[in-house]
C-alpha positions as CSV (number, residue, x, y, z in Angstrom):
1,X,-39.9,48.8,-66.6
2,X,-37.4,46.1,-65.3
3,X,-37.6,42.8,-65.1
4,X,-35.8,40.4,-63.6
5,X,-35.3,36.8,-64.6
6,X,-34.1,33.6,-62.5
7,X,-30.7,32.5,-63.4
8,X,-30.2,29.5,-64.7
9,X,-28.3,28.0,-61.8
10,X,-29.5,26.4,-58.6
11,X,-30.9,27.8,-55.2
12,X,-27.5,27.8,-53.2
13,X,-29.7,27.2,-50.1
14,X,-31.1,24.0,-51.5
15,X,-27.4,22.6,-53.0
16,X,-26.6,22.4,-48.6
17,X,-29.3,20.1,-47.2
18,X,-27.4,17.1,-46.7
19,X,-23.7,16.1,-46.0
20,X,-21.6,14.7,-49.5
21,X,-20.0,11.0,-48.5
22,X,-15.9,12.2,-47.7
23,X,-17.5,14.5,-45.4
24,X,-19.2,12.1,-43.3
25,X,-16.3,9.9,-43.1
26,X,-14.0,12.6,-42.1
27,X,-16.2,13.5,-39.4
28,X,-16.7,9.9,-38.1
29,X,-12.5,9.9,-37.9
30,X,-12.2,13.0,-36.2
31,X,-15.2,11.5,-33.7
32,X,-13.5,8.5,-33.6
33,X,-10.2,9.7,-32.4
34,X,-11.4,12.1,-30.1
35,X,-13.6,9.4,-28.7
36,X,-10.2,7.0,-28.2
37,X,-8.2,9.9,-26.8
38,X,-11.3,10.5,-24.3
39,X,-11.4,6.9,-23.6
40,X,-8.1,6.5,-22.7
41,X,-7.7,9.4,-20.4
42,X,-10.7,7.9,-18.3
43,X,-8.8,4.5,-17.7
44,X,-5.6,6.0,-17.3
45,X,-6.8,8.4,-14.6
46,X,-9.0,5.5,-13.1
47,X,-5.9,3.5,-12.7
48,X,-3.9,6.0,-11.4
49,X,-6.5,6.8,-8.7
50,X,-7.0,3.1,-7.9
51,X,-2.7,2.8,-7.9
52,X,-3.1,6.1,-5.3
53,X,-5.7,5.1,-3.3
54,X,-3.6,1.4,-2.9
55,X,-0.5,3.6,-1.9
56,X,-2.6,5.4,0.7
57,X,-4.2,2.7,2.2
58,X,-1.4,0.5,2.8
59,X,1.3,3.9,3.8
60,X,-2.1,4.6,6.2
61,X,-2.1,0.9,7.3
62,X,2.0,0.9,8.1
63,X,2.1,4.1,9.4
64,X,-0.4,3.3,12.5
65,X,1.2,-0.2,12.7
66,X,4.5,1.2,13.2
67,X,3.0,4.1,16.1
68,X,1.5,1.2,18.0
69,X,4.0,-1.2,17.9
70,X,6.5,1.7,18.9
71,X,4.5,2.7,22.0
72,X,4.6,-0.8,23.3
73,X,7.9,-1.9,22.8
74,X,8.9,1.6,24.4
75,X,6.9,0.6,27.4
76,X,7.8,-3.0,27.5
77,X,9.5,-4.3,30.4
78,X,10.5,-7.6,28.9
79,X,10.2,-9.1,25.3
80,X,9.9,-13.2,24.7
81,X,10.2,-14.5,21.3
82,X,8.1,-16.9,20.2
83,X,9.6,-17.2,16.6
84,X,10.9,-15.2,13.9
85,X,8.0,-13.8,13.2
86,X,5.9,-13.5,16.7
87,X,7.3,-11.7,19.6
88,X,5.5,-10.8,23.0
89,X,6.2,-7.9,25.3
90,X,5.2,-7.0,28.7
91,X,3.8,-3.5,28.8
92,X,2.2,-1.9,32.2
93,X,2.1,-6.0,33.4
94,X,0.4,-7.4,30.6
95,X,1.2,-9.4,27.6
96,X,1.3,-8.0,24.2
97,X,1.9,-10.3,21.6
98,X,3.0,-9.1,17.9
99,X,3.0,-12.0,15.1
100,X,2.9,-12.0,11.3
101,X,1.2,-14.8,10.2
102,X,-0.2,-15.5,6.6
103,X,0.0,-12.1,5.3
104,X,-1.2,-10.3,8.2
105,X,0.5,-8.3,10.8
106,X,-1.5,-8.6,14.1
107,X,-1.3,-7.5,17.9
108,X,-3.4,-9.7,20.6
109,X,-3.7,-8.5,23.7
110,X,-6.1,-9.8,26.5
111,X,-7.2,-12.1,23.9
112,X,-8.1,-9.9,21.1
113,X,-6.6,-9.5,18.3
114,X,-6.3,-6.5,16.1
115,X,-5.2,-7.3,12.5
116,X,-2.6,-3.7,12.0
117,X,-1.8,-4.8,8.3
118,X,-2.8,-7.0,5.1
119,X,-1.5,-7.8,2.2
120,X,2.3,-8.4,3.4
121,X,4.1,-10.5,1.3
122,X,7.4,-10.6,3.2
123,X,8.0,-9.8,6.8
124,X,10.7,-10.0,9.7
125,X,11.2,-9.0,12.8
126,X,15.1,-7.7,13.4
127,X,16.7,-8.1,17.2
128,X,19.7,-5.8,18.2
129,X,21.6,-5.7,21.6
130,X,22.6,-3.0,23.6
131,X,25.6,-2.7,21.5
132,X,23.6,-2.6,17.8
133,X,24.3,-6.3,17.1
134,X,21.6,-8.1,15.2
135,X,20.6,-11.2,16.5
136,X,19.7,-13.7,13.5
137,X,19.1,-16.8,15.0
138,X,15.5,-17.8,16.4
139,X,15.4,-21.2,15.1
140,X,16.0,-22.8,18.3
141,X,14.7,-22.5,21.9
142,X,17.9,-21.6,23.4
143,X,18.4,-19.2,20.9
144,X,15.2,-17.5,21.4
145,X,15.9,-17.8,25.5
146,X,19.5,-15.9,24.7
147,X,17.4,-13.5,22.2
148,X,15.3,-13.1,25.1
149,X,17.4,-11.7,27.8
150,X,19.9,-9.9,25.0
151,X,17.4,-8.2,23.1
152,X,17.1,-4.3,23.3
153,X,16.0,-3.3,20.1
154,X,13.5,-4.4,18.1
155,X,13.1,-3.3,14.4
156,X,10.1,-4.1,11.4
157,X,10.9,-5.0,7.7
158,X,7.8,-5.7,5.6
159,X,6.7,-5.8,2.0
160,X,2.8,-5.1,1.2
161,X,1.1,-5.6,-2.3
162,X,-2.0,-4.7,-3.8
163,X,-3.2,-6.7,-6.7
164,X,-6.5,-5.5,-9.0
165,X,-7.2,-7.3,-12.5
166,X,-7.4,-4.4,-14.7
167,X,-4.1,-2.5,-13.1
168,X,-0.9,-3.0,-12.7
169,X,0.2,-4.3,-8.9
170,X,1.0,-1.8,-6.1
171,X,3.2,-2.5,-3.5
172,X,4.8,-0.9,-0.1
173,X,7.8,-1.4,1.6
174,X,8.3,-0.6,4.9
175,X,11.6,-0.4,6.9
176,X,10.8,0.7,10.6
177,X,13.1,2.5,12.9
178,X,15.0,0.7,16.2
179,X,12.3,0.8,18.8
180,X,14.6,0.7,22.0
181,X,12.9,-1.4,24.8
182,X,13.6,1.7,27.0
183,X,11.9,0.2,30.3
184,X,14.2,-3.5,30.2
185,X,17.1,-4.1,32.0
186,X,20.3,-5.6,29.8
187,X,23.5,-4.8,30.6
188,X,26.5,-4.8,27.9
């Protein structure tokens, strides 16, 4: 007959029920760190979308700005600068008036006004003859009623920002064609 008798050592299943102290730790470092690196890949890619979404908008913004304001100085039949920064065209017999005015770029037309961009932080309007010579001076009446009658091409420079707290700032610059005031009469 055999018998068989118990060594003297212990169960192997009950030696594993629990976890010994450095293994704990080591787990909570590796958790740790792949908690950080998770972390950080959320904020970086929420940035980066919010930094996209800023480019979009204001590209979007400038884009349709620069269509509209193109169509109606094509059209216009006569330009009258108000300022620097404000100009007003007669397109199809009516008045169209384009003005940048504390960080907005608007059109008003038969007394509406549509705000075409936000957010500019610097803007100008540049004035060419027939020949391609800018006209800089607008600081005067008389030189806006010479500007008036000389002016046959019109051209947009602005700068556009986007700010957000937790992200860095995005901004746009935008330097339009020469719109050529195809339907006004100057002669060289």
């Amino acid at each position: 007959m055999i018998t068989t008798t118990r060594s003297p050592r212990r169960d192997p299943a009950r030696r594993r029920r629990g976890f010994t102290l450095v293994e704990v730790l080591i787990a909570a470092t590796l958790a740790g760190a792949v908690l950080l690196a998770v972390l950080s890949s959320f904020l970086f890619l929420g940035r980066s979308g919010w930094a996209l979404q800023s480019y979009n908008e204001m590209e979007t913004q400038a884009r349709k700005a620069l269509e509209v304001f193109a169509e109606d100085t094509r059209q216009a039949s006569a330009v009258t600068w108000n300022s620097s920064t404000s100009v007003t065209l007669v397109v199809n017999a009516t008045s169209v008036t384009y003005a940048y005015n504390a960080g907005t770029f608007a059109r008003t037309s038969a007394g509406t006004t549509t705000t075409l961009v936000d957010g500019i932080t610097s803007f100008s309007f540049l004035a060419y003859t027939i020949n391609g010579t800018q006209i800089s001076d607008f600081s005067t009446a008389a030189a806006r009623l010479t500007a008036n009658g000389t002016t046959k091409q019109i051209q947009i420079s602005l700068a556009a920002l986007r700010a957000r707290q937790t992200a860095t700032d995005t901004t746009n610059t935008v330097l339009s064609a020469r719109f050529i005031l195809r339907n006004k009469r100057v002669t060289a």
